[in-house]
Steps between C-alpha positions, in 0.01 A plus 500: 500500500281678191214334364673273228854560601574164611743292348548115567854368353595135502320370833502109277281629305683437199585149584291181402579212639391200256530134646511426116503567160337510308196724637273713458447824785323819495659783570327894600655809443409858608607705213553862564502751173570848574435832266407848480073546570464562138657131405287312743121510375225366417534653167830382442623151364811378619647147337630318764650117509658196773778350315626160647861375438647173640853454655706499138337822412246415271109634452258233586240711590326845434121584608410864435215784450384869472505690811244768608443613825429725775838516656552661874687814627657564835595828445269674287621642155826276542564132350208273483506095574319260399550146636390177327494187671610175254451180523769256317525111442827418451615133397853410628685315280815485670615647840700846432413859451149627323473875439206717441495794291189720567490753192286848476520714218906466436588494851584106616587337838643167579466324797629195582383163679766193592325159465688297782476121605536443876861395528606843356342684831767623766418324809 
């Protein structure tokens, strides 16, 4: 496989399991923004933003910055990438689904991340 073409879907790691709640757990994320060369600078600012929302839906949570960086390219004069590693405390309030939104420039993402208690595992 290419130098950054690996992919990992699922694998648990979108699964928590929480004995109880509430809690408090950190959570990392490698956040991949993609562009054209000319987008992904040093000399460009990009706005950029983690929104948190618990199980019903609702914002609890937003942490946020400019961007500028030196982004990456495999193939030289195609897309650049640029990937950010974040760091996230999350406090569970109730077992359910939390989703993150990671915003750049008006282009958003949600992921999300299902806050289990033991007895809900398939054993």
């Amino acid at each position: 496989m290419a130098p950054g073409g690996a992919t990992i879907v699922g694998a648990g790691a979108d699964v928590v399991l929480a004995g109880t709640v509430p809690m408090v757990t950190q959570l990392l994320f490698a956040v991949r923004y993609v562009g054209a060369p000319d987008e992904l600078t040093r000399d460009t600012q990009h706005p950029f933003s983690c929104r948190i929302f618990d199980p019903a839906g609702k914002q609890i949570g937003e942490q946020g910055g400019s961007l500028s960086a030196e982004s990456t390219q495999i193939v030289r004069g195609y897309v650049a990438e640029l990937t950010v590693p974040l760091a996230i405390v999350l406090e569970v309030t109730q077992y359910g689904t939390y989703h993150f939104e990671f915003v750049i420039d008006d282009s958003d993402k949600r992921v999300p991340m299902h806050i289990v208690s033991p007895d809900q595992l398939n054993q």
